[in-house]
C-alpha positions in Angstrom: -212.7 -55.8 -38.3 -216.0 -55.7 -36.9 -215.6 -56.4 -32.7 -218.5 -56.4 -29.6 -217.0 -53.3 -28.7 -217.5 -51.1 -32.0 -221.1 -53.0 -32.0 -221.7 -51.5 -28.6 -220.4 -48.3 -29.4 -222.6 -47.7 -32.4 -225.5 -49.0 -30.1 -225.3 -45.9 -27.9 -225.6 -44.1 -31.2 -229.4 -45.4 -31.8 -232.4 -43.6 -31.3 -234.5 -44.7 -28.0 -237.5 -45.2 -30.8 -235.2 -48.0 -32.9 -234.3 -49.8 -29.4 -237.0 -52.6 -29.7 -236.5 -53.3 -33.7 -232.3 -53.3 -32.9 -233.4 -55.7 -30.0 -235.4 -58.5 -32.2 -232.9 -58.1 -35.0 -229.8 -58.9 -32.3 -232.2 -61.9 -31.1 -233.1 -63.2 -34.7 -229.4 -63.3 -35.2 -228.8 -65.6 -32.0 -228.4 -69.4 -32.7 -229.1 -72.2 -30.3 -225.7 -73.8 -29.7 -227.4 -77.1 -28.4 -229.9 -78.6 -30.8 -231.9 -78.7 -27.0 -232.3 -75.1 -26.7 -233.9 -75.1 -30.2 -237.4 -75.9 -28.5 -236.8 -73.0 -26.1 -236.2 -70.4 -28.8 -239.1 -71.8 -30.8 -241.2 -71.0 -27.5 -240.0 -67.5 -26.8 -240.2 -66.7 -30.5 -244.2 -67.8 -30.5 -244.5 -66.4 -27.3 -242.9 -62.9 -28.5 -245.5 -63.1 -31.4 -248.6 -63.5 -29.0 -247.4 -60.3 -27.0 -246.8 -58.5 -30.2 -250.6 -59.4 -31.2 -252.3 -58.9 -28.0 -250.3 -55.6 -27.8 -251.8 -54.3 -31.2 -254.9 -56.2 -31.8 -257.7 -53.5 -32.0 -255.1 -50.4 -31.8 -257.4 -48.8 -34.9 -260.7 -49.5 -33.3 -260.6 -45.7 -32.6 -259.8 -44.8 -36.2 -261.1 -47.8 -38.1 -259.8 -47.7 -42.1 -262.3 -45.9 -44.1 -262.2 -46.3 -47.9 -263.5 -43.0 -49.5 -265.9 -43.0 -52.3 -264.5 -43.9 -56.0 -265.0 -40.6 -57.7 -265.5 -39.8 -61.3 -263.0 -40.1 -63.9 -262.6 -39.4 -67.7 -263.5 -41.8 -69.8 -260.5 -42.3 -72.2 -259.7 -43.6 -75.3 -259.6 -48.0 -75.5 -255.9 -49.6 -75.5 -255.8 -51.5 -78.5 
């Protein structure tokens, strides 16, 4: 059986790089108890996905995507 304790034990195990993923999968799994809170969560939750845009919005204008030319290929027989 599965208990906090072996949960937090296995925790300690994580890379420091997987921290903030493990944290927003343990807070996905977290459900309001009062039908109240629900408005609450629904703020934090947008709120989490503005940070998470303003935090990465225009992270590649240094190293913009750059789609190389096409290049030449055979010319191969028609599918029938």
């Amino acid at each position: 059986m599965v208990t906090r304790n072996l949960i937090k034990e296995e925790i300690d195990k994580v890379q420091d790089s997987h921290l903030e993923i493990l944290y927003r999968i343990v807070k996905a799994l977290e459900t309001p108890s009062d039908p109240k809170n629900f408005a609450v969560t629904k703020e934090i939750k947008t709120s989490n996905w503005k940070e998470f845009i303003e935090s990465t919005y225009g992270c590649m204008a240094d190293d913009p995507i750059y789609r190389g030319e096409q290049g030449q290929y055979e010319t191969r027989e028609a599918i029938r």
